[in-house]
N, C-alpha and C positions, 0 to 999 in steps of 0.2 A: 523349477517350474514357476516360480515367484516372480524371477528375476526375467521368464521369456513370456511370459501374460502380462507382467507389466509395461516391459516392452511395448504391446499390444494395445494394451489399454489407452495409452499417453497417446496416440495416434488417433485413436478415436474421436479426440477433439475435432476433427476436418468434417465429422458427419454428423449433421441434425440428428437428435437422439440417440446418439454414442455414449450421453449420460446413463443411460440406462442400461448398457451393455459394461460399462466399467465398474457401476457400480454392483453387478450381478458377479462380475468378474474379482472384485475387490473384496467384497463377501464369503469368498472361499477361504480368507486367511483369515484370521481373527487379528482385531488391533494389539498389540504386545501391550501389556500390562506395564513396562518399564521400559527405557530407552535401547530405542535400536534404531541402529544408525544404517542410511543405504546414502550411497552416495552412484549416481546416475548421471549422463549424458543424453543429452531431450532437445533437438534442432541447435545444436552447435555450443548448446549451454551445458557446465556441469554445476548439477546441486547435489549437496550433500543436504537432508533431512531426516529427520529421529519420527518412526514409523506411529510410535507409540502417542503423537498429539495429532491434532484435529486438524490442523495447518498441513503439517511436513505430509504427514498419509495423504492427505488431499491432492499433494503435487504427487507425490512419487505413481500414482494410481489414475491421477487427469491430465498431468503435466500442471496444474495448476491450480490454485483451491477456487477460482473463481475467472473463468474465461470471458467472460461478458465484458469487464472492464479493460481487458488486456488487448480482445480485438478492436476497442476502440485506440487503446492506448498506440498500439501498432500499426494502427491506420493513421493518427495525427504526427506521431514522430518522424523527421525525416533526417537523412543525413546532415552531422553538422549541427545538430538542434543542443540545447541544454535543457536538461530536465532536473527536475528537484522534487525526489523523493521524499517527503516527510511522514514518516513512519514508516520507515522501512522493512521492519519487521528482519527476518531474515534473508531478505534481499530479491523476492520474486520479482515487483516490479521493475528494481534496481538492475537487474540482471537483463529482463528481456527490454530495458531501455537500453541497455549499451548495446544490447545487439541491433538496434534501429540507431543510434545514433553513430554509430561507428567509433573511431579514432580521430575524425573530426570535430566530435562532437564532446559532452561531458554529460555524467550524472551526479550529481553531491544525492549520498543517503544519510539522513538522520534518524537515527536509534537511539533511545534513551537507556534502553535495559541493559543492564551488563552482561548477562548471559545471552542475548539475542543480539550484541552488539558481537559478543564474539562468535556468533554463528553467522552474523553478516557478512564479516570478515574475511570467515575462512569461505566464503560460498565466493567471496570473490578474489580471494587466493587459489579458488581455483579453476580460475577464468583470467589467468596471466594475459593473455592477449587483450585485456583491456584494461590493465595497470593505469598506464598515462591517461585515461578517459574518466575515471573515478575517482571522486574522492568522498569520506565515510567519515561522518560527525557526531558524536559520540554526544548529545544533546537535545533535549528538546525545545520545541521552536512556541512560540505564545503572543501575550499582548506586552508584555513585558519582561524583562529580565527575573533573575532570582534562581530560588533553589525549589523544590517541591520534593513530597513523597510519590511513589511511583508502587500501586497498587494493580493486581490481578484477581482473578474467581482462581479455587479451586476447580481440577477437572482437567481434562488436555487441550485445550485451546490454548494455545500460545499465541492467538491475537488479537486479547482481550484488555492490553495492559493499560491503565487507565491512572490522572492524576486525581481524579477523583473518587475517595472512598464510599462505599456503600453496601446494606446487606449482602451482593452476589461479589462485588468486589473489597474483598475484606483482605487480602493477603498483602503482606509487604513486601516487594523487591529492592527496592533502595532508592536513596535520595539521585535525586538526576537535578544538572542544573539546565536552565533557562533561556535561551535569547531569544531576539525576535526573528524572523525571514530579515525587513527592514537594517537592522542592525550589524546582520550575514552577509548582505550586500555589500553595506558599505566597508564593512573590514576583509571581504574578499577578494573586493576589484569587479565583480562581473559586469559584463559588456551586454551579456542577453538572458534572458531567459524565455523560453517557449511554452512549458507546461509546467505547471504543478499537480504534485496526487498526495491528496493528503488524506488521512485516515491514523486518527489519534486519540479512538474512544470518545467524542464528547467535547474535544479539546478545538476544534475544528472551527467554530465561530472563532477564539481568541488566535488560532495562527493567523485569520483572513484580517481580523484586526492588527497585529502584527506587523503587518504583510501590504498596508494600503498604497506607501512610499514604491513600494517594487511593482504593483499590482498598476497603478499609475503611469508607472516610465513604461515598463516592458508589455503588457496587455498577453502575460499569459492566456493560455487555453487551461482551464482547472477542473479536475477532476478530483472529488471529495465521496466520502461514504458520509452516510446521514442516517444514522438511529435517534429513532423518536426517544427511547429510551435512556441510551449516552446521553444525548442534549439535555431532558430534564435532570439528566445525574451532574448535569452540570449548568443546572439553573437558569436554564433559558429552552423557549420553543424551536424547533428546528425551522420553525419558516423567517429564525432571526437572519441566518444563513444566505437566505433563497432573497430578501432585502438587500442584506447585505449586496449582493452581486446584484441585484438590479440596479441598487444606486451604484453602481461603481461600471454600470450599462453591460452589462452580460446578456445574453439569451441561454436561457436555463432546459437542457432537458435531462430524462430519464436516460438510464442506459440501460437496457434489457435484455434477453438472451439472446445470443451471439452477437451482442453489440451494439443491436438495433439501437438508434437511437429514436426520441418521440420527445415531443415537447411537452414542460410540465402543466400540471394542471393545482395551480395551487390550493384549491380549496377542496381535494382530495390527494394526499400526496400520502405515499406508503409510509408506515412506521419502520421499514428499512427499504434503502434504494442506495445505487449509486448514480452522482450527480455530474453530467459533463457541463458546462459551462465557456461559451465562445463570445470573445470579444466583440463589441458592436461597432 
């Protein structure tokens, strides 16, 4: 019954207020207290995700833990594009980018965590028909090179993982090293890039510093998540951010349910939002 309601569920994305049916729908099972693994085929993609965190249940139940950014993401993507995942997580965006960019196209995903590096892997070991279009950086990306600790919260959110320590993030995963975007560039040859999504806990001002050399030549489309929360965890206001890309001439908006987009309004911005960002 699980496996033909969910079915059901993941469809739901196509209709205004499908939220509300999936999650009534999702509610009949209780989340497993330990890992359980489903692995699933959802418009041409197959993911393998563990029922029992707040991420993987999310897709297996919505097709996705967060659709707002993804109908944006699938409307600017086009065949042949290169995209660059930074923070990949277990490879949601990574995934339904290759499905928009084809075999013409390329995504690089960076992961830092070891255990979410190899769940990125296998989600795209098992989506063979996009081998040649991927490639998967076992790294995180900043202002500069080096090494860091690589910290979580207790709880099932697997994507929370942050280099910076703090009361909710207090757990150790392991040392992860360093480079910049800028750096990645230059030692991988690329010709283009179209979009960046970056979403790195807090780390997200220092990728875009990182990142000014590439940001420059190529005039990405970027999309960023932004907690007021992250950003003071990591010692700065988030409207450092929203400068940032003005001076480098962006036009800044929100992204909102089903993808709407709306331009920002700086001196009221949410303590969490996702941020699209187009070149001027």
């Amino acid at each position: 019954m699980e496996k033909f309601l969910s079915g059901i569920s993941r469809q739901l994305f196509r209709i205004p207020g499908g939220y509300y049916i999936v999650k009534f729908l999702k509610n009949l099972f209780p989340v497993p207290k330990t890992p359980n693994w489903r692995i699933f085929r959802f418009r041409g993609i197959v993911f393998k995700v563990d029922l029992s965190k707040g991420m993987g249940n999310a897709i297996y139940w919505r097709g996705a833990h967060d659709w707002g950014p993804l109908f944006v993401l699938e409307s600017i993507l086009k065949k042949g594009a290169t995209f660059i995942d930074i923070g990949a997580n277990q490879g949601e965006y990574t995934l339904w980018g290759l499905r928009k960019v084809g075999l013409e196209g390329m995504v690089v995903a960076y992961e830092p965590s070891n255990a979410i590096f190899q769940q990125l892997e296998e989600n795209i070991r098992l989506n063979p028909q996009y081998t040649q279009a991927v490639k998967t950086r076992k790294l995180g990306l900043s202002n500069k090179p080096g090494k860091l600790k690589l910290y979580t919260k207790s709880g099932s959110n697997e994507g929370v993982n942050s280099i910076f320590p703090s009361e909710e993030h207090d757990v150790f995963l392991n040392e992860i090293n360093l480079s910049t975007l800028d750096k990645e560039v230059e030692t991988l040859g690329w010709k283009r890039i179209d979009c960046l999504k970056i979403d790195v806990e807090g780390a997200e001002l220092n990728v875009l510093l990182g990142a000014e050399k590439t940001i420059h030549k190529f005039r990405p489309i970027i999309i960023t998540e932004i907690s007021k929360s992250s950003c003071e965890a990591a010692g700065y206001d988030p409207k450092k951010i929203l400068q940032f890309l003005e001076n480098h001439h962006y036009k800044l908006n929100i992204i909102g349910l089903r993808g709407k987009i709306r331009p920002i309004n700086k001196d009221t911005i949410p303590d969490f939002f996702n941020l699209i960002a187009f070149p001027i």
